[in-house]
C-alpha positions, 0 to 999 in steps of 0.5 A, a space after each residue: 523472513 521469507 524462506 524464499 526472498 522472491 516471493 512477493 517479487 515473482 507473485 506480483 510480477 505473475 498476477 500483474 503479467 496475467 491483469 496487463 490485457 485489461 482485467 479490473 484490478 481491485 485495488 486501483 480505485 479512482 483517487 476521490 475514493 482513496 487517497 483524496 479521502 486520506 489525505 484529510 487525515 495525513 495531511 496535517 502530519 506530512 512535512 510538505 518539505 519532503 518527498 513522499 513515497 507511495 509504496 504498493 504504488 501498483 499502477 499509479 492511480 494513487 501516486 498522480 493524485 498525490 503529485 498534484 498535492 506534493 512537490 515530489 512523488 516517488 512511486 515503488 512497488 517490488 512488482 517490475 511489471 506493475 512500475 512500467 505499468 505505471 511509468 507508461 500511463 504516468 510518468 512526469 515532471 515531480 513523479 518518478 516510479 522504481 522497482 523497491 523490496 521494502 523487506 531487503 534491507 539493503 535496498 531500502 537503504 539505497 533508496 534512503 542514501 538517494 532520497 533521504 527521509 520520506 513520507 510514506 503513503 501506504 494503502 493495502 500494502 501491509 496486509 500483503 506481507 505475511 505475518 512472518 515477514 511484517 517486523 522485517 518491512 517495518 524495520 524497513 519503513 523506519 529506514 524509509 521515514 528516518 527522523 522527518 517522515 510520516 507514515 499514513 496507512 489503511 490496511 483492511 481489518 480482521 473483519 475484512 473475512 466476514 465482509 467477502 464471506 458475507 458478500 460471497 453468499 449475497 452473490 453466489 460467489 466473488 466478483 471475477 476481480 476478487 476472485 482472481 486476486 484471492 486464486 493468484 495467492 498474492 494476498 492472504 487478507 491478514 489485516 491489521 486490527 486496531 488493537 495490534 497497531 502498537 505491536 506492528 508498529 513497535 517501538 515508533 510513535 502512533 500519532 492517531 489510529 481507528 477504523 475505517 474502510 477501504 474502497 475496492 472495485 468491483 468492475 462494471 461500475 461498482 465498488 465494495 467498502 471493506 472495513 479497514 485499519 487507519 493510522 499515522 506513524 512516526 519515528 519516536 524521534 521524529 
């Protein structure tokens, strides 16, 4: 576990704090470029009786786009900035946005006893948590799933660093988006490589993984596809 518990909390809050005025966030793609896009893998696998928990929500895009395709939405990121963010642009009949630390046991925990089993839509947040931290957040998105819920992630790849070291050169540096995200510390861009997905995910059932990629802004209209991680993951008795 983090030596400091705050960590992901007080880093998010700060770069969320500093975008608020209207910088680009990279992540926060429209959803025909996301989670429209993975829902042809996910969705034959998400029990449609079930709530599903958009975790990292960030600001939401994401979160809108799955309420129109599921009953209930319930979007969560550790980031209390970025939740009202969300709540203000957002919120409405089916959809829902809370401040929740996947890694604390005792939160997730709440939420399982106030939601019971979830889907879990997650996109970019895994490569967030350092690698110290990453058994503990899975212990808790298996508390998140409990036997009915699905997992869907994309997370960049291993060869995500040579895809900005590249770009880097092409451009003679990093658009401002990206190079805000990098300076702030808020990501370390670990990645997931296919190849790890049954260690990361120890223990749980890996119903299909590949590669992919993942759409970032770049702002003024333009967008990169960074070479990503893909799967679906399940409880072993689910």
């Amino acid at each position: 576990m983090s030596r400091d518990p705050e960590y992901y909390r007080r880093n998010w809050d700060a770069y969320y704090t500093a975008v608020r005025g209207g910088t680009r966030v990279p992540w926060d793609v429209p959803h025909e470029d996301a989670a429209a896009l993975d829902l042809i893998t996910f969705g034959p696998w998400f029990d449609p009786a079930l709530p599903v928990l958009d975790l990292g929500c960030g600001t939401g895009t994401q979160s809108v786009f799955l309420r129109t395709r599921f009953r209930r939405v319930i979007g969560a990121d550790i980031s209390s900035e970025v939740v009202r963010m969300a709540h203000e642009r957002h919120a409405t009949e089916g959809l829902t946005f809370e401040v929740l630390n996947a890694l604390s046991p005792e939160e997730i925990s709440k939420f399982h006893a106030r939601h019971g089993d979830v889907n879990v839509y997650m996109r970019g947040t895994l490569q967030q948590i350092r690698p110290e931290d990453r058994s503990a957040f899975v212990d808790g998105l298996r508390t998140a799933l409990g036997p009915g819920g699905t997992l869907y992630f994309l997370e960049v790849s291993p060869l995500a660093r040579r895809h900005f070291v590249e770009m880097h050169l092409e451009r003679g540096g990093l658009p401002p988006a990206l190079e805000r995200v990098l300076a702030e510390g808020v990501t370390a861009l670990t990645g997931v490589a296919i190849e790890e997905v049954p260690t990361v995910f120890w223990g749980m059932r890996i119903v299909v993984s590949g590669p992919g990629t993942i759409s970032l802004s770049l702002g003024n209209g333009e967008s990169t596809q960074v070479p990503a991680t893909y799967g679906v993951v399940r409880n072993p008795q689910g």
